[in-house]
C-alpha positions in Angstrom: 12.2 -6.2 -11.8 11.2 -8.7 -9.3 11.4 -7.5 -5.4 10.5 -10.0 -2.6 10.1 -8.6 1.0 12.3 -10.1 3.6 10.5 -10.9 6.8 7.4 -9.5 8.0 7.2 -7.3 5.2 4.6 -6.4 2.7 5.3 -4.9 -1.1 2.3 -2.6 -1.9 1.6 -0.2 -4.5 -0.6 2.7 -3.2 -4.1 3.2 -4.7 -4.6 6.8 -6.8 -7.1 8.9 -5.0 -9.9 10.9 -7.0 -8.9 13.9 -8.4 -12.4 15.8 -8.2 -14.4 16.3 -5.4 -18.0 15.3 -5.5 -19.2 18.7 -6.3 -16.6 19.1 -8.9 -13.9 20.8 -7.8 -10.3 19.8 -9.0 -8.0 19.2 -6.0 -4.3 20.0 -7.1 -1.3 17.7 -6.4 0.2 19.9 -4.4 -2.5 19.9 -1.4 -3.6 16.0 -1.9 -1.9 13.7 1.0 -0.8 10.5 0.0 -3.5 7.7 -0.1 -3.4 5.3 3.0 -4.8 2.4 1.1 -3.1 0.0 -1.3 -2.7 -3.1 -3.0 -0.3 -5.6 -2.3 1.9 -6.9 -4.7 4.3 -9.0 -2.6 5.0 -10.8 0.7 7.9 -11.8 2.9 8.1 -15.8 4.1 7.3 -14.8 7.6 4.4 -12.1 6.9 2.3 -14.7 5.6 3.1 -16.8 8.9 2.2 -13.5 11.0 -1.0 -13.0 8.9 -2.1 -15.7 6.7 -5.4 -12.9 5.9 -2.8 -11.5 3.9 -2.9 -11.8 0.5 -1.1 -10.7 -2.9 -3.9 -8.6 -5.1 -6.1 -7.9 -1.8 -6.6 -4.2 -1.0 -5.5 -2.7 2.6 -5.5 0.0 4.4 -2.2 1.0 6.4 -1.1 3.6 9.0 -0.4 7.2 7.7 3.8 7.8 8.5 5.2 4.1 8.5 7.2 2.0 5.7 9.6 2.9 3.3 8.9 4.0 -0.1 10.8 2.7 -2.9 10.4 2.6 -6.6 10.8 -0.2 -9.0 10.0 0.2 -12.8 9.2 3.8 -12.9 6.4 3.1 -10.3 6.0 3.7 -6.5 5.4 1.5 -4.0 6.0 1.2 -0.4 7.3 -1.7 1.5 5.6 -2.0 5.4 5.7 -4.6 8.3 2.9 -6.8 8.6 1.9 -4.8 11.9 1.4 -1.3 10.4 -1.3 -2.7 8.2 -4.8 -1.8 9.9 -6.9 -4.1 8.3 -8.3 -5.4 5.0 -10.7 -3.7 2.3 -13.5 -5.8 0.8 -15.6 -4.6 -2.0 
């Protein structure tokens, strides 16, 4: 299914955390909090006017308790403004 953002919006598909600690201990779903970093997957028209940074692929980091989660395909993503994304992760 194809989705394109209206707007300033961003289409991005959150990034799995590890599961393990670095001494080995297993962290259960239950008490994990959502990952706050994603990548993006799509952009609206004007979101790539407000940030031209922005990219489809590139890894970001966003703001804890804004967008709206939707799912497409069996998989989760959430859909945010261009504003609620704090900045870009290079590797």
């Amino acid at each position: 299914m194809k989705f394109t953002p209206l707007g300033e919006r961003v289409l991005i598909q959150r990034l799995e955390e590890d599961t393990k600690t670095s001494s080995g201990i297993i962290i259960p779903d239950n008490v994990k909090e959502k990952p706050l970093m994603g990548k993006i997957e799509a952009l609206g028209e004007k979101a790539t006017k407000e940030c031209p940074a922005l990219k489809k692929d590139q890894v970001v980091m966003f703001e804890k308790y804004k967008g709206s989660e939707v799912k497409l395909d069996n998989k989760e993503y959430i859909v945010l403004e261009v504003e609620d994304i704090l900045g870009i992760i290079e590797k």
